[in-house]
C-alpha positions as a Python dict, from the first residue, in 0.01 Angstrom:
ca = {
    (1, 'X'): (0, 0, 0),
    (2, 'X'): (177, 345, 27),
    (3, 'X'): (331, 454, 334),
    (4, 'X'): (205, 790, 494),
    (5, 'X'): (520, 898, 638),
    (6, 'X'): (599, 1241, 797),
    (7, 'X'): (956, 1282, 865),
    (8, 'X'): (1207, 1563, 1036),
    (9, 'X'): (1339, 1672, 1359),
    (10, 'X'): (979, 1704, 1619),
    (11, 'X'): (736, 1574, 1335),
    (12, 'X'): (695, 1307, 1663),
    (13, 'X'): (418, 1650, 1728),
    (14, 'X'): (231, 1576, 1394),
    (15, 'X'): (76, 1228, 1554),
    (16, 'X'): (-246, 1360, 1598),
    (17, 'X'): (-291, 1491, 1280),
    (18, 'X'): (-187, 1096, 1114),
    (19, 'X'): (-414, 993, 1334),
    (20, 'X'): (-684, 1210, 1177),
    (21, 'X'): (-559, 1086, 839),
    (22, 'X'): (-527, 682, 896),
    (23, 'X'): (-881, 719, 1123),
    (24, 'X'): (-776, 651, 1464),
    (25, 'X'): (-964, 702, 1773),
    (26, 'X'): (-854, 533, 2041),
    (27, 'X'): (-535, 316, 1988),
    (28, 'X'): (-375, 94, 2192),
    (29, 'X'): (-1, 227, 2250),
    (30, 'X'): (315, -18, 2255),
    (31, 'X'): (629, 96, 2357),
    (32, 'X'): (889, 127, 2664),
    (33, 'X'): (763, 325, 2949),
    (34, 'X'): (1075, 577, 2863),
    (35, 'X'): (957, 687, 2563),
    (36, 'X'): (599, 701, 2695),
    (37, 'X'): (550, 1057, 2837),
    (38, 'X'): (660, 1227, 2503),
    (39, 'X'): (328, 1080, 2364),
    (40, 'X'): (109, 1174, 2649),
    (41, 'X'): (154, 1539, 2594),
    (42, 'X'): (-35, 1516, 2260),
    (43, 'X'): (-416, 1592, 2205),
    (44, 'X'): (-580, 1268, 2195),
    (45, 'X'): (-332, 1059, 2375),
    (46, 'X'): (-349, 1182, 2717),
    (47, 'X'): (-534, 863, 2875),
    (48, 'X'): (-463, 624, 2595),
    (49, 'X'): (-418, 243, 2719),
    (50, 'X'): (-41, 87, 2703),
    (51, 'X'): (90, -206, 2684),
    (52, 'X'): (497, -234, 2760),
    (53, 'X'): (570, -585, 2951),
    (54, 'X'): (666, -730, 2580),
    (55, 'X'): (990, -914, 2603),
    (56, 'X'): (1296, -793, 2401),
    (57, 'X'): (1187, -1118, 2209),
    (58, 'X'): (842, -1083, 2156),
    (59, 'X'): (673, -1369, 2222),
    (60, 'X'): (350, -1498, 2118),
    (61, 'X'): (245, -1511, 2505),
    (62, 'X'): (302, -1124, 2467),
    (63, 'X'): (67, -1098, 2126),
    (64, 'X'): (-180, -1284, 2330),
    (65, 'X'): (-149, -1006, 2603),
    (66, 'X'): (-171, -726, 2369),
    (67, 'X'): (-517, -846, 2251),
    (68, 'X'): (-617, -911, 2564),
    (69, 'X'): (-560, -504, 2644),
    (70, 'X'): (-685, -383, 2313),
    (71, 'X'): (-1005, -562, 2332),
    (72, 'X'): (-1055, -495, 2685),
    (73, 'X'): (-995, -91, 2617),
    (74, 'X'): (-1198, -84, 2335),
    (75, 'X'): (-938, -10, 2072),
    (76, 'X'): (-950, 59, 1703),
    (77, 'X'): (-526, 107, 1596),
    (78, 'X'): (-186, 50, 1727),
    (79, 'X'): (75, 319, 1789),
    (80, 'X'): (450, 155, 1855),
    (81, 'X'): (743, 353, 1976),
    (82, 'X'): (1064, 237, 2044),
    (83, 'X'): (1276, -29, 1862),
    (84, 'X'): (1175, -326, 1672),
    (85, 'X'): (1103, -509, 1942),
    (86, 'X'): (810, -263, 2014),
    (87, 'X'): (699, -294, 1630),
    (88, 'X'): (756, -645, 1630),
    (89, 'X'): (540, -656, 1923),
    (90, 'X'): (266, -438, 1751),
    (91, 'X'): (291, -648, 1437),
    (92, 'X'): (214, -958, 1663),
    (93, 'X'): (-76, -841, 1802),
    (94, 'X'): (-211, -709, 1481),
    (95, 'X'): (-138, -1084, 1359),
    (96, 'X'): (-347, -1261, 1616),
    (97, 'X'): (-647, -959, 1528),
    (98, 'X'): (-623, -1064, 1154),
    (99, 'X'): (-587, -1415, 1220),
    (100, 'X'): (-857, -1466, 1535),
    (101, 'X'): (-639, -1751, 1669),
    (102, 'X'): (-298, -1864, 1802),
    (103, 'X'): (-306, -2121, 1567),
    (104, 'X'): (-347, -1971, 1263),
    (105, 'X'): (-69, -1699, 1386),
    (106, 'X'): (166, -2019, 1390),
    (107, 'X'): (81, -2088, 989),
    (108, 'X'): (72, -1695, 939),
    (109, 'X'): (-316, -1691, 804),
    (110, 'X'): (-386, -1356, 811),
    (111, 'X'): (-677, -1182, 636),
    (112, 'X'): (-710, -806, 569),
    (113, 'X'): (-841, -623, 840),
    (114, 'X'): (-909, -259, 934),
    (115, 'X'): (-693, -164, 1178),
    (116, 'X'): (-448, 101, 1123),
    (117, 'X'): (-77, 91, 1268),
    (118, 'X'): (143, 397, 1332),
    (119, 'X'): (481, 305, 1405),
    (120, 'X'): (728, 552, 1541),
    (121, 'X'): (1131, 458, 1560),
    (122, 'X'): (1296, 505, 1839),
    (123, 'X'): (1614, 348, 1734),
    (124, 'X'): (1782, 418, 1413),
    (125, 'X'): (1838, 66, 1277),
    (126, 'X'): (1612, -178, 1208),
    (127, 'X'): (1401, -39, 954),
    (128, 'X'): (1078, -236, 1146),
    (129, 'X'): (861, 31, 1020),
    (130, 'X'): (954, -17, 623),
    (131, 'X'): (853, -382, 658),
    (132, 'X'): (497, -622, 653),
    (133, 'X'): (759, -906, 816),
    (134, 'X'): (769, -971, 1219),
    (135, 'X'): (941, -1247, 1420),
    (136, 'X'): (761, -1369, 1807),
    (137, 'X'): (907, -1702, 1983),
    (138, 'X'): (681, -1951, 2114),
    (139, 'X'): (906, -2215, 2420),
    (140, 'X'): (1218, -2089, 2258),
    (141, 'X'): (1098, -2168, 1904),
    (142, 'X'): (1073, -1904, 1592),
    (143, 'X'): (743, -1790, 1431),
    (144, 'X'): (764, -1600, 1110),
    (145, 'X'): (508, -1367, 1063),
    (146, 'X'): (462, -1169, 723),
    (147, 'X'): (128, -1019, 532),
    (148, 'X'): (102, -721, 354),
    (149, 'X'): (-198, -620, 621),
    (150, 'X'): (171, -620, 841),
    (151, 'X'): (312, -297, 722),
    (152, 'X'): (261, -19, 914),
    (153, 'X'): (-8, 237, 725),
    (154, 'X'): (183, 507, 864),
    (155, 'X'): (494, 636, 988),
    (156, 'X'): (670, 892, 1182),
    (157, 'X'): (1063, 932, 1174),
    (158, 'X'): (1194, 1230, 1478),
    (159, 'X'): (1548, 1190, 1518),
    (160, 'X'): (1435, 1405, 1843),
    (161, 'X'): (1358, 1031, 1994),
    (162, 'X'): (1733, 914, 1972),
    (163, 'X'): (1837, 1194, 2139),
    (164, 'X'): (1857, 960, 2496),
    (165, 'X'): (2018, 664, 2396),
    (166, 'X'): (2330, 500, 2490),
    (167, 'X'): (2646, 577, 2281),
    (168, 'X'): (2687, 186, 2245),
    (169, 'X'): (2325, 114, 2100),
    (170, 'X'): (2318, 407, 1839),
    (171, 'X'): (2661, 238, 1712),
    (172, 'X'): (2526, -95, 1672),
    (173, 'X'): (2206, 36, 1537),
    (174, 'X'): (2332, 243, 1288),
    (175, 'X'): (2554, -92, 1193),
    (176, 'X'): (2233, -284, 1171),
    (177, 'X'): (2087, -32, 890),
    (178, 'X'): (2448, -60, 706),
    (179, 'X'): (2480, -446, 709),
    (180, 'X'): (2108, -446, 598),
    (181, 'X'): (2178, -222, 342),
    (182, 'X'): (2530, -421, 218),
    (183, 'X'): (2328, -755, 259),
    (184, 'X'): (2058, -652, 67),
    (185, 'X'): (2248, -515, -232),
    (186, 'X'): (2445, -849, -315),
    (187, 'X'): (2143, -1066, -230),
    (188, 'X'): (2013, -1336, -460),
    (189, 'X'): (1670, -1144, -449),
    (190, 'X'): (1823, -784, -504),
    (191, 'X'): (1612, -567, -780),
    (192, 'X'): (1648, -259, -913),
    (193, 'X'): (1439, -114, -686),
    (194, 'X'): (1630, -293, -384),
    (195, 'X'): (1944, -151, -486),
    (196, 'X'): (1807, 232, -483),
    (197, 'X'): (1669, 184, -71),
    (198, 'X'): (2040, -23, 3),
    (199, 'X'): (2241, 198, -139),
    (200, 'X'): (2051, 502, 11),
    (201, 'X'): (2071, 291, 341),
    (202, 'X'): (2443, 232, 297),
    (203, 'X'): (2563, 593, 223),
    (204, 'X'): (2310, 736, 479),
    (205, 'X'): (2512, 558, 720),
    (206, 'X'): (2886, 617, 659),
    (207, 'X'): (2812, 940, 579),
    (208, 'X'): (2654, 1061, 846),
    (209, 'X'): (2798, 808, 1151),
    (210, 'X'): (3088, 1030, 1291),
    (211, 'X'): (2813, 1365, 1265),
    (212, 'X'): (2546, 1185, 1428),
    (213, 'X'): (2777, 1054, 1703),
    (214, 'X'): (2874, 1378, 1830),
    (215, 'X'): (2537, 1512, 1862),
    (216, 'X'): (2458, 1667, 1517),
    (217, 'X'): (2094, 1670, 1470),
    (218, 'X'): (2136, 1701, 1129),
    (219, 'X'): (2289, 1350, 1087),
    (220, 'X'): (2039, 1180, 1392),
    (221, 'X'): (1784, 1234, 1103),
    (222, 'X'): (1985, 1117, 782),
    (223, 'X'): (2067, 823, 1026),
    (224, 'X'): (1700, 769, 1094),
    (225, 'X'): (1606, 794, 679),
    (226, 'X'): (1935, 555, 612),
    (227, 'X'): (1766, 316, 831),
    (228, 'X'): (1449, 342, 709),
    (229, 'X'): (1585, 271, 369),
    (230, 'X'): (1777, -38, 490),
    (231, 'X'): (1440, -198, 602),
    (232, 'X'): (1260, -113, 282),
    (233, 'X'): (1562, -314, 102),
    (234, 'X'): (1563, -588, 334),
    (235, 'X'): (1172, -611, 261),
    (236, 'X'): (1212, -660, -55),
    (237, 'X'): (1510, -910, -69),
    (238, 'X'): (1533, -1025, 319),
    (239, 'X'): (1938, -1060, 455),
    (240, 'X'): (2193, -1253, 425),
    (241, 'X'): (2480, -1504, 602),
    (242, 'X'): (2591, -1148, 802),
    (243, 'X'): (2214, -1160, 954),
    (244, 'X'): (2216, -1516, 1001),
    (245, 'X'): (2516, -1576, 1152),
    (246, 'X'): (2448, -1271, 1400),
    (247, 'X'): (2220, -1399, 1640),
    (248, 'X'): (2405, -1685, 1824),
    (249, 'X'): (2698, -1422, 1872),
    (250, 'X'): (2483, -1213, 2061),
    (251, 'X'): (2317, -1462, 2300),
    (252, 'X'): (2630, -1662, 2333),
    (253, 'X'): (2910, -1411, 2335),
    (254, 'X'): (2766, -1090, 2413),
    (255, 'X'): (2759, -831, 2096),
    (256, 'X'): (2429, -643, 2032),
    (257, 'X'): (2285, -769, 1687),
    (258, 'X'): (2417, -466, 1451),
    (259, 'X'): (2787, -525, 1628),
    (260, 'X'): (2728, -897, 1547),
    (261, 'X'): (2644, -858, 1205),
    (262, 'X'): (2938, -585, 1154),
    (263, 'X'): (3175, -850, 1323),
    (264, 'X'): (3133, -1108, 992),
    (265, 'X'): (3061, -880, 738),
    (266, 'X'): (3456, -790, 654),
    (267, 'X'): (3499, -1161, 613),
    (268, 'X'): (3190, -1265, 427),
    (269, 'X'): (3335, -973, 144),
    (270, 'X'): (3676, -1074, 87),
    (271, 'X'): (3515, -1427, 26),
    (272, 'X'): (3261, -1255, -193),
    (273, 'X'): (3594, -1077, -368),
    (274, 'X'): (3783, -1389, -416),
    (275, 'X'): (3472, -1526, -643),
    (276, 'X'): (3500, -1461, -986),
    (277, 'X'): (3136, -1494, -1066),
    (278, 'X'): (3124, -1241, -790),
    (279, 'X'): (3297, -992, -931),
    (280, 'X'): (3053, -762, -1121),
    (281, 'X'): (2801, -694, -821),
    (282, 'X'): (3108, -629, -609),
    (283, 'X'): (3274, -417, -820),
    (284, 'X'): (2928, -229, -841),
    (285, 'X'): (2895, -221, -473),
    (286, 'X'): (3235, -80, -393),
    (287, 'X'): (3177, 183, -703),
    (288, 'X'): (2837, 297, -540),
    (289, 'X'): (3037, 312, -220),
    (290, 'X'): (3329, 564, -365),
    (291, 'X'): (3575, 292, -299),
    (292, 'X'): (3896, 257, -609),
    (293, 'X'): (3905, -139, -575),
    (294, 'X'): (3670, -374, -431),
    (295, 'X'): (3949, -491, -164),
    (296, 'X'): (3901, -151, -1),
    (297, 'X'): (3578, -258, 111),
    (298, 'X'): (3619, -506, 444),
    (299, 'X'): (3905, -299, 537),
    (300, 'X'): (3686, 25, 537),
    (301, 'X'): (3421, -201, 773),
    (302, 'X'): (3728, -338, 1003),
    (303, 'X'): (3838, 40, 1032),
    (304, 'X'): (3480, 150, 1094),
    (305, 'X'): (3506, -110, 1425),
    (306, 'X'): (3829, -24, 1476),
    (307, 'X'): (3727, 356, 1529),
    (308, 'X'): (3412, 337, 1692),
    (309, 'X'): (3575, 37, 1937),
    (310, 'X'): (3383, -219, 1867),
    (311, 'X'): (3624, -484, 1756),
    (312, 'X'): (3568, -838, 1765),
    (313, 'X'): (3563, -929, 2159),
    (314, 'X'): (3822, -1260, 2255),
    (315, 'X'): (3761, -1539, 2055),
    (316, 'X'): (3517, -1793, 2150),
    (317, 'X'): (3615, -2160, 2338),
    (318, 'X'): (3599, -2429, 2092),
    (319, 'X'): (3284, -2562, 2218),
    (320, 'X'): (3072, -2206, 2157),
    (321, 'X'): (3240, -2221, 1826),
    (322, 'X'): (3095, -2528, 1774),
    (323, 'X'): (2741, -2423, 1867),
    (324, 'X'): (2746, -2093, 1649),
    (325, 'X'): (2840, -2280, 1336),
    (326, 'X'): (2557, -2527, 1442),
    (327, 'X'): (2297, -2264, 1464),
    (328, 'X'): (2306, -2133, 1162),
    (329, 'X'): (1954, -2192, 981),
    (330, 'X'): (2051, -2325, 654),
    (331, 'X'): (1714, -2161, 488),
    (332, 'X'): (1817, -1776, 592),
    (333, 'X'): (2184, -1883, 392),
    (334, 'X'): (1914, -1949, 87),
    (335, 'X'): (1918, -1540, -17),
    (336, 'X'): (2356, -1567, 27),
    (337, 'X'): (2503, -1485, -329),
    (338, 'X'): (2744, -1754, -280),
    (339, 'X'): (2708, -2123, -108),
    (340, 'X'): (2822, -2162, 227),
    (341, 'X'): (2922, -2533, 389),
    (342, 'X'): (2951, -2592, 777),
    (343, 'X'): (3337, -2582, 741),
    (344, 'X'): (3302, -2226, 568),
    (345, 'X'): (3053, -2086, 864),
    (346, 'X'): (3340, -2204, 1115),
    (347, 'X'): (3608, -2035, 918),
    (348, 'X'): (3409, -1712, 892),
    (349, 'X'): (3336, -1699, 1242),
    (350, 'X'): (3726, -1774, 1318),
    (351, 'X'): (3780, -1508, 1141),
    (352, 'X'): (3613, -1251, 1263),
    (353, 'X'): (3725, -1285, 1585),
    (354, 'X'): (4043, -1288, 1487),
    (355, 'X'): (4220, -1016, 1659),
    (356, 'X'): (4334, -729, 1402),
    (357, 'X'): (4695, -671, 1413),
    (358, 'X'): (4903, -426, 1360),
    (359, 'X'): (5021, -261, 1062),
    (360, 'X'): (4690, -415, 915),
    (361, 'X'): (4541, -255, 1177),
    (362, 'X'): (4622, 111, 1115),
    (363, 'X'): (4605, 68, 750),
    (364, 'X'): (4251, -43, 793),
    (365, 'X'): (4183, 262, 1021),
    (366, 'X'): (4367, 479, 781),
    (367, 'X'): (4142, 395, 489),
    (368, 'X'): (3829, 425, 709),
    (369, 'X'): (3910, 811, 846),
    (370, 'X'): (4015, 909, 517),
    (371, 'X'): (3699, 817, 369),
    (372, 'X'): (3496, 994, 664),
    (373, 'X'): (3690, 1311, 604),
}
């Protein structure tokens, strides 16, 4: 399925008229109550039913109560707005539509249904909107949800809507879209076609960061495509150990996701580096990045943290070191270029919290600011 996208700066305005075109009527909004009164302005969406007590996690409890709403209101479509928790959350009560039970959510047995979804980023950095895939927990357990009937029908990208957020998220969002993007491109599963979105996604990002952190509008919405591109590369070849090893850093030590993938990454490439085999694709990587030598690379990413400071917080006690090398899910290592044993996880993750000193540290920086001039 194509995509009807309308992008720029206040297409957020154009809703009604993708509405028209996907054959809403009455849709059942998901979002954060924030973002909410933006939507209410437009023709058609003044009295439009809402759900927003979804958990940052989506949960399947949460699917259940979207359904609930959307069958009660007499719905037809699903508008999200907000991050990918909110499309997630849209996703996951699509699922349970196409599936008819909780059950057959759990095995992911979906079946094509009409019912169009319009999402709408409000973060620049997932790329939730570029993808059929979702994730919902059910008592602390993972449920993988994924159907082409997933991906959004259309899609509106308004850098207006990241206008309001904190400094701190549109940093680690914006390092979301570029580990996606870097993940993607050396991944087992990368394409052709993969390599166009990451390397859009990757550029989009560095080039644009400092710009779009100072307020130009300009780069909010080169941001907003870059991420976009980094989740239709991720949809086609899913991430890597950066991803993987992400998510126990940020419920055990503190680091929002993109931060905790950003924290790895440096490490995870000089390993990739120090592979022969590895050589080529890195080599290509650091080319398509304007870098001389493919050592340049995790010391542009370190100076990247360095400047926006975000390095690596203290390092962890031995027993949370313990549990992040133990949650590592051995099948999302599967799409890693390179194997990775339980001793390697615990020397990456030493590693990147591994305090950067000085003169590495300004010769890091050095290469990073010369590259964002």
């Amino acid at each position: 399925m194509v995509q009807k996208v309308f992008s720029g700066r206040d297409s957020l305005r154009r809703v009604p008229e993708m509405m028209e075109k996907l054959g809403m009527k009455r849709p059942l909004i998901v979002g954060s109550e924030k973002l909410l009164p933006r939507l209410r302005r437009l023709e058609g969406l003044e009295d439009a039913p809402v759900f927003s007590g979804y958990h940052p996690n989506p949960d399947l409890a949460d699917a259940e109560e979207g359904v609930r709403r959307f069958e009660a209101a007499g719905c037809d479509s699903l508008i999200s707005l907000g991050g990918g928790s909110a499309m997630d959350t849209a996703k996951a009560v699509k699922s349970w539509l196409c599936a008819g039970s909780a059950e057959k959510v759990r095995r992911n047995e979906l079946q094509e249904k009409s019912l169009p979804h319009l999402a709408i980023p409000g973060t620049a950095g997932s790329g939730a909107e570029a993808t059929a895939n979702g994730v919902l927990y059910e008592n602390g357990q993972k449920i993988s949800i994924g159907h082409p009937c997933l991906l959004p029908e259309g899609v509106i990208l308004d850098s207006a809507l990241l206008d309001s957020l904190p400094d701190y998220h549109r940093k680690s969002c914006a390092l979301d879209a570029l580990s996606q993007g870097i993940e993607s491109y050396w991944s087992r599963a990368a394409t052709e076609e993969s390599r166009v979105h990451a390397y859009l996604a990757i550029l989009g990002v560095l080039d644009n960061i400092r710009s779009y952190l100072a307020g130009d509008p300009h780069a909010a919405q080169e941001i907003l495509e870059a991420a976009n591109q980094s989740g239709k590369a991720i949809f086609l070849t899913r991430t890597t150990a950066a991803h993987a090893m992400s998510y126990q850093i940020t419920k055990l030590v503190g680091p929002a996701h993109g931060h905790a993938c950003l924290l790895t990454l440096p490490v995870l490439w000089d390993r990739m580096c120090a592979e022969e085999e590895m050589r080529p694709v890195m080599e290509e990587l650091a080319a398509r990045m304007r870098l001389g030598n493919p050592m340049m690379g995790s010391r542009l990413l370190r100076g990247l943290l360095i400047d926006l400071q975000m390095e690596a917080p203290p390092a962890p006690s031995e027993e949370v070191l313990a549990k992040l090398t133990e949650s590592v899910n051995p099948e999302r290592l599967g799409n890693h270029p390179m194997p990775l044993t339980r001793r390697d996880l615990e020397n990456i993750y030493r590693q990147a919290f591994r305090p950067i000193r000085d003169p590495e540290r300004q010769a890091c920086l050095d290469i990073w600011r010369y590259y964002g001039a």
